[in-house]
C-alpha positions as CSV (number, residue, x, y, z in Angstrom):
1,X,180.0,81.8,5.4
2,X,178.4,81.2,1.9
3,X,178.7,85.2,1.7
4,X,182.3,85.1,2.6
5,X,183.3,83.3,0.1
6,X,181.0,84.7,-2.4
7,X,182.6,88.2,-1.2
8,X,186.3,86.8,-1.7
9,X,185.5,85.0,-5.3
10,X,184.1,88.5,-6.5
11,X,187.5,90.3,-5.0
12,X,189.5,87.8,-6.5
13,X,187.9,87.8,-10.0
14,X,187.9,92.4,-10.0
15,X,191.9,91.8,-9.2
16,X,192.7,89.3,-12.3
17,X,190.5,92.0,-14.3
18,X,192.4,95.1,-13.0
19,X,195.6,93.2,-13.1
20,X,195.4,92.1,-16.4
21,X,194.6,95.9,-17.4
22,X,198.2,97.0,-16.2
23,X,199.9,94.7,-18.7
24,X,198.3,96.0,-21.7
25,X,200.5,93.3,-24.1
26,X,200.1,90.0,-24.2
27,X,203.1,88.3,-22.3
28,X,203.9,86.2,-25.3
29,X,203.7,89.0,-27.8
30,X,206.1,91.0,-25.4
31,X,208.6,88.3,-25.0
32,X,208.9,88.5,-29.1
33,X,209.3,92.1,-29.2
34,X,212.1,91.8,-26.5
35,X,213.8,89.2,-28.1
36,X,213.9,91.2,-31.1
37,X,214.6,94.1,-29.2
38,X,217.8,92.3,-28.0
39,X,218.8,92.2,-31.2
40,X,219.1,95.9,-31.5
41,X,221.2,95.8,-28.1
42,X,224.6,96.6,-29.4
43,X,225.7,96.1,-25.4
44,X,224.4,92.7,-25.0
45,X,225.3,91.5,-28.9
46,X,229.0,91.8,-27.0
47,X,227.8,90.7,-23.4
48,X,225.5,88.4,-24.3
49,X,221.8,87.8,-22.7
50,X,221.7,86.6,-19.5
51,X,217.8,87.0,-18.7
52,X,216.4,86.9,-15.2
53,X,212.8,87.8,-13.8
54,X,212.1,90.0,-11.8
55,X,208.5,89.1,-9.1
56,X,207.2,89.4,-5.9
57,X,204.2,87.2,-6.2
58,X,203.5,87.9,-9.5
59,X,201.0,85.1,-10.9
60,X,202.5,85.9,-14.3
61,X,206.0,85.0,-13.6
62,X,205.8,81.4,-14.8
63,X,203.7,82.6,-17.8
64,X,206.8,85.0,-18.7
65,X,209.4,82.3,-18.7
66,X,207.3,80.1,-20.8
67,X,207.4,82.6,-23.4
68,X,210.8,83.8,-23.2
69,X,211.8,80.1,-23.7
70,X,209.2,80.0,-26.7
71,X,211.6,82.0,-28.4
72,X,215.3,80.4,-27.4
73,X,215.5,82.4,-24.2
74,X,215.6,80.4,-20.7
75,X,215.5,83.1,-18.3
76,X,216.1,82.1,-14.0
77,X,213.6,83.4,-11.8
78,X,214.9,85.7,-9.2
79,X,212.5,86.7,-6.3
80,X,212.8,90.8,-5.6
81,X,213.9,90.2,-2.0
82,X,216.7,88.2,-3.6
83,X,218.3,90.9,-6.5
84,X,220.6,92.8,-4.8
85,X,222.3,89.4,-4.4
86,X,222.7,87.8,-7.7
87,X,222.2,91.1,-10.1
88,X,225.8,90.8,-11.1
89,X,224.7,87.3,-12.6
90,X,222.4,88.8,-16.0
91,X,222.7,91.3,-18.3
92,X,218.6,91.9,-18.5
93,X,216.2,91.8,-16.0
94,X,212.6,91.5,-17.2
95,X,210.5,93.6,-14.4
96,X,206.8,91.9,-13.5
97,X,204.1,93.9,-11.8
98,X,204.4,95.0,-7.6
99,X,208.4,94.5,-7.7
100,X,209.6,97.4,-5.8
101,X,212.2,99.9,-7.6
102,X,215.8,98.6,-8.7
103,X,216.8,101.8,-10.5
104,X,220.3,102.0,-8.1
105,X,220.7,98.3,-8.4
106,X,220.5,98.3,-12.6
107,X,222.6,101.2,-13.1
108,X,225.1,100.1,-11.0
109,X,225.8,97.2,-12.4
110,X,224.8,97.8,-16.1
111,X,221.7,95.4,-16.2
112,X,219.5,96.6,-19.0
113,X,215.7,96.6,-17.3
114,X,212.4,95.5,-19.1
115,X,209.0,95.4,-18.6
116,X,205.5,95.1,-19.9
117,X,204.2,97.7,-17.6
118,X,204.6,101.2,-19.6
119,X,204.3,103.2,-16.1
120,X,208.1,102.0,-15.2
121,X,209.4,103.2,-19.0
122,X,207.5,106.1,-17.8
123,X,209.1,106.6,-14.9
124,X,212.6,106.2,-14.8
125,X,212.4,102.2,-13.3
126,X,212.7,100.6,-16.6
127,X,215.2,101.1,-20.3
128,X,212.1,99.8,-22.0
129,X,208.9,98.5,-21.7
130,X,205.9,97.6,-24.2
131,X,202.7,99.7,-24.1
132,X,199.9,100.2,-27.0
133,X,199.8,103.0,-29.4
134,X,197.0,103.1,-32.0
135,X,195.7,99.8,-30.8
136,X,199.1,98.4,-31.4
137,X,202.3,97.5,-30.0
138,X,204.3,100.0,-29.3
139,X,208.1,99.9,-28.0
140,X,209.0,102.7,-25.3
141,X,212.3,103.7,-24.8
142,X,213.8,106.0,-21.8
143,X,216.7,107.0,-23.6
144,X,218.1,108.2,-19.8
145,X,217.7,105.1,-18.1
146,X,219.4,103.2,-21.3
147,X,222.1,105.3,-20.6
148,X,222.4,105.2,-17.1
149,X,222.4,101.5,-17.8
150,X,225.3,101.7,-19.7
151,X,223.2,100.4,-22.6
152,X,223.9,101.0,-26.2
153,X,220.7,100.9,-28.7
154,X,220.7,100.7,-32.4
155,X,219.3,103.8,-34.0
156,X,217.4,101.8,-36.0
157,X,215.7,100.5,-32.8
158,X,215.1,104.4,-31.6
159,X,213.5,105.4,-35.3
160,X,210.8,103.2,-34.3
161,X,210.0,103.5,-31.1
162,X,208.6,106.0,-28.8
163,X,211.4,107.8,-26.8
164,X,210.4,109.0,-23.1
């Protein structure tokens, strides 16, 4: 028994270290770059921000809402099983890790998509996400998702950041 739970404490401490590897940002430094970000959102300056996140059973998700409200943002929590439902009720969806893909769901209804995972700028699941560069922040833009958002982004915004 004592090895049994030795085994699962050792499993348990290798997934908070591999997890916290995929988010290479720290959540409250990625909650002020999106809130900035926002700012350079000519599509939400005129629909306004209406933040949900995104989780399965993320552990971060509470994390991420303190931070968005840090900075004047109080986003809802919205479970992934639960998005097709109430997508029509934001205007940006904040994306945590082991969500499945909402790529249909955000272009359909014009919900600009963020994350601190750079793999879903990467690939088409996310407008933008927040990665490291240089051993610093660095905004990530897929110029075809923002589109197929419906999105609008200042070029200002674009002459900084790294376009996929």
């Amino acid at each position: 028994m004592k090895r049994f739970i030795l085994l699962v404490s050792i499993f348990l401490i290798v997934a908070k270290v591999l997890f916290s590897q995929t988010m290479p940002v720290p959540i409250n430094l990625q909650c002020a770059l999106f809130k900035k970000i926002f700012s350079y959102n000519k599509t939400l300056q005129t629909k306004g921000i209406k933040l949900a996140i995104l989780y399965t059973d993320s552990s971060i998700k509470d994390e991420v809402v303190e931070s968005f409200k840090q900075f004047g943002l109080f986003p809802t929590l919205v479970n992934n099983n639960d998005i097709g439902n109430v997508i029509n009720n934001f205007t940006v969806i904040y994306i945590t890790p082991g969500c499945g893909s909402i790529k249909a769901l955000t272009d359909k209804h014009q919900v600009f998509s963020i994350s601190g995972l750079p793999s879903l700028a990467e690939k088409s699941e996310a407008s933008v996400a927040i990665g490291i560069e240089s051993g610093k922040p660095k905004i990530l833009i897929n110029k075809k998702k923002v589109e197929s958002e419906g999105q609008e982004l200042s070029p200002d915004l674009l002459k900084i950041a790294k376009i996929l």
